[in-house]
C-alpha positions as CSV (number, residue, x, y, z in Angstrom):
1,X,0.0,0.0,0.0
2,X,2.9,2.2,0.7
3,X,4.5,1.6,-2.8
4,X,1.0,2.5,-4.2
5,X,0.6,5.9,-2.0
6,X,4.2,7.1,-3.2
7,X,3.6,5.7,-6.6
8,X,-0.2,7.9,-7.2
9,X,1.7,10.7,-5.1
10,X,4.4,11.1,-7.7
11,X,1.7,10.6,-10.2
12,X,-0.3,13.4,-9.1
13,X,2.9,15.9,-9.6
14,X,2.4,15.3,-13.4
15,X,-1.6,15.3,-13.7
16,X,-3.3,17.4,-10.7
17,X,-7.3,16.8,-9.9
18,X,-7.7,13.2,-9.8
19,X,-4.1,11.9,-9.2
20,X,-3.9,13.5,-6.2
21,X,-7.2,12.1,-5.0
22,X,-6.0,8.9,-5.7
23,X,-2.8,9.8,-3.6
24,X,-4.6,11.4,-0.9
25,X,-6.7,7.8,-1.0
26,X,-3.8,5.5,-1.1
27,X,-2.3,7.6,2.1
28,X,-5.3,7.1,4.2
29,X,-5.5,3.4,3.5
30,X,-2.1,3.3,4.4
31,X,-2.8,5.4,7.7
32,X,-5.6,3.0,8.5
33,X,-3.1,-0.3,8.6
34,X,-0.1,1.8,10.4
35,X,-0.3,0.4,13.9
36,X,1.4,3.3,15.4
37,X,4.9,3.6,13.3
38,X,5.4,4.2,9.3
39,X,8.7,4.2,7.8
40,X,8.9,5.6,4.2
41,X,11.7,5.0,1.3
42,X,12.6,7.1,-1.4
43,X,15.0,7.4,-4.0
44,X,15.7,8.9,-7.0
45,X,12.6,8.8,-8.9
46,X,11.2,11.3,-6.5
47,X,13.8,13.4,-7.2
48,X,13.5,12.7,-10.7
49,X,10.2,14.3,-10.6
50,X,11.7,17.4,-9.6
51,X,14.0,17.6,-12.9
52,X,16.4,16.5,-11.1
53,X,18.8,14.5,-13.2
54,X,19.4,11.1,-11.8
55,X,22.9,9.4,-11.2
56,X,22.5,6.2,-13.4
57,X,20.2,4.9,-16.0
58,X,20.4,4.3,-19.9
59,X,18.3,7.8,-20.9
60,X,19.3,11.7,-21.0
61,X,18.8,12.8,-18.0
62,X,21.0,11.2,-16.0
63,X,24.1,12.7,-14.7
64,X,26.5,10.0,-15.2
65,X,25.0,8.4,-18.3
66,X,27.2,7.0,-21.1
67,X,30.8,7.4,-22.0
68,X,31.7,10.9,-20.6
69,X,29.2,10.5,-17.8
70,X,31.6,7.3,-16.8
71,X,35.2,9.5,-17.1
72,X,33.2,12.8,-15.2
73,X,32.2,9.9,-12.4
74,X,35.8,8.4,-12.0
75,X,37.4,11.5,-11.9
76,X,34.8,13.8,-10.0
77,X,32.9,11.6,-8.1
78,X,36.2,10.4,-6.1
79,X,38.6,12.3,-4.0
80,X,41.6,11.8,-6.4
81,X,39.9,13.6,-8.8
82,X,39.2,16.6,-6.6
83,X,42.7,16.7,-5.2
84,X,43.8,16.4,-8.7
85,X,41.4,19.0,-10.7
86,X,39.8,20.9,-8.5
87,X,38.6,23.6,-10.4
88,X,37.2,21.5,-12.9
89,X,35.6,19.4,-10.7
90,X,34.4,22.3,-8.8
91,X,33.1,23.7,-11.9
92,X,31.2,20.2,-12.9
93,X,29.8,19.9,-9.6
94,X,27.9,23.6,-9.3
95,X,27.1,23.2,-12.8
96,X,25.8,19.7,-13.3
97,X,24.5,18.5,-9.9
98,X,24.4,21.6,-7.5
99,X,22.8,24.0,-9.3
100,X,19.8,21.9,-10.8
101,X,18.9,21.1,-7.0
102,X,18.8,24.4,-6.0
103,X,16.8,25.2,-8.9
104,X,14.2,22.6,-8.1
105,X,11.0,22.6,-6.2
106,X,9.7,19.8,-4.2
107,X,6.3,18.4,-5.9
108,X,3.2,17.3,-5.3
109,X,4.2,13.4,-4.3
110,X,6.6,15.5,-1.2
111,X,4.0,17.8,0.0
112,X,1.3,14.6,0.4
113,X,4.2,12.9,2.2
114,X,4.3,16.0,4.4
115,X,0.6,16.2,4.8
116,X,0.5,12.5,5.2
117,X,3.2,13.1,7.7
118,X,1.8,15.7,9.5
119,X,-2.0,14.0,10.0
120,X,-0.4,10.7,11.1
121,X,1.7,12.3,13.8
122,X,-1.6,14.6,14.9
123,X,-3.6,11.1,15.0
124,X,-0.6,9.2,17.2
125,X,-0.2,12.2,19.3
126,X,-3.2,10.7,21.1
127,X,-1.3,7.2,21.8
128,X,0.3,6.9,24.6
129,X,3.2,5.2,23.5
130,X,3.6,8.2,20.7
131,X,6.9,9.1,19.7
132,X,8.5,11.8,17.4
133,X,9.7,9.2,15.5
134,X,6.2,7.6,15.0
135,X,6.5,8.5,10.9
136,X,9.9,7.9,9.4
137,X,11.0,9.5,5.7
138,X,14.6,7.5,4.4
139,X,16.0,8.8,1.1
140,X,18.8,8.3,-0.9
141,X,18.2,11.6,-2.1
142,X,20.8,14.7,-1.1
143,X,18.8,17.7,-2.9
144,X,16.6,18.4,1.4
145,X,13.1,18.0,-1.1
146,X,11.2,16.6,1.4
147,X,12.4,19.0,4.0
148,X,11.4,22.0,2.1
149,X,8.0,20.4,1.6
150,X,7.8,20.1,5.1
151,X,8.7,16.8,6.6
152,X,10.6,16.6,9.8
153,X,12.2,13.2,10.6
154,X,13.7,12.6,7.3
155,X,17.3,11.1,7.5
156,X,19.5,11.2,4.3
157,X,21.7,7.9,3.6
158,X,24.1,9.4,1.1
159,X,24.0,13.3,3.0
160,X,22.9,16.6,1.9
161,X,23.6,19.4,-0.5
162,X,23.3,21.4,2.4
163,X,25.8,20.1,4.3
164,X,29.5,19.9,3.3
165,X,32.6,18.3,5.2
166,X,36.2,19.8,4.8
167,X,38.5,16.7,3.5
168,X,41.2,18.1,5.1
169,X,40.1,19.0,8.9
170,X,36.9,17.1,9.2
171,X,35.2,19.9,9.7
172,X,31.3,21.1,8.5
């Protein structure tokens, strides 16, 4: 049922009016079976729907798809390369992945997880085993979509965009 939700969700970014009902229908079946705790995954399809270009895949919009994509990802995407071109790294990394994420918005299937979100922790507020962590958001994503949408207990596997860590010192 989760699947479905998240599935109609992301539907409903790309045709608004009855998508959405059907999200907002698939969350509250979902809401009915949660016993208390729901833990959501995401990746980068959500992102995706954001025009956000993905990291792998066989089609255009990916950001390390086919030949060049392969050479930008063993050089970039590792710290050699950075040590050993920084600028151009640099450059590729504001250009290609940084500044597409800050151009994006977060769509329709992250604000009905943040709805979703906030009704289920109103509803288990009542409990009174309830806990902050009652409703979970994991993502693979790094571009803080669902935390602009308004989620609050969404923890990032790979990091964030908005977060960066000196190599050197170890410092944020």
């Amino acid at each position: 049922a989760a699947r479905g939700a998240m599935s109609a969700a992301r539907q409903s970014a790309r045709a608004p009016g009855e998508e959405m009902r059907r999200a907002r229908a698939a969350l509250r079946a979902v809401r009915q079976r949660a016993d208390g705790r729901v833990l959501v995954f995401t990746g980068a399809g959500c992102s995706a729907d954001s025009k956000i270009p993905t990291f792998r895949g066989s089609n255009a919009g990916t950001l390390w798809g086919g030949i060049s994509g392969k050479v930008a990802m063993a050089v970039f995407g590792t710290p050699f390369g950075w040590r050993w071109l920084p600028q151009r790294a640099w450059r590729h990394y504001l250009k290609d992945f940084y500044l597409p994420i800050c151009k994006a918005e977060p769509h329709a299937g992250h604000m009905a997880l943040s709805q979703f979100e906030s009704e289920f922790r109103k509803k288990a507020s009542s409990r009174p085993n309830y806990s902050k962590s009652c409703f979970t958001t994991v993502t693979m994503n790094v571009d803080n979509l669902h935390q602009r949408a308004g989620s609050t207990n969404v923890h990032e596997l790979h990091g964030s965009t908005s977060r960066h860590r000196c190599v050197e010192k170890g410092h944020m």
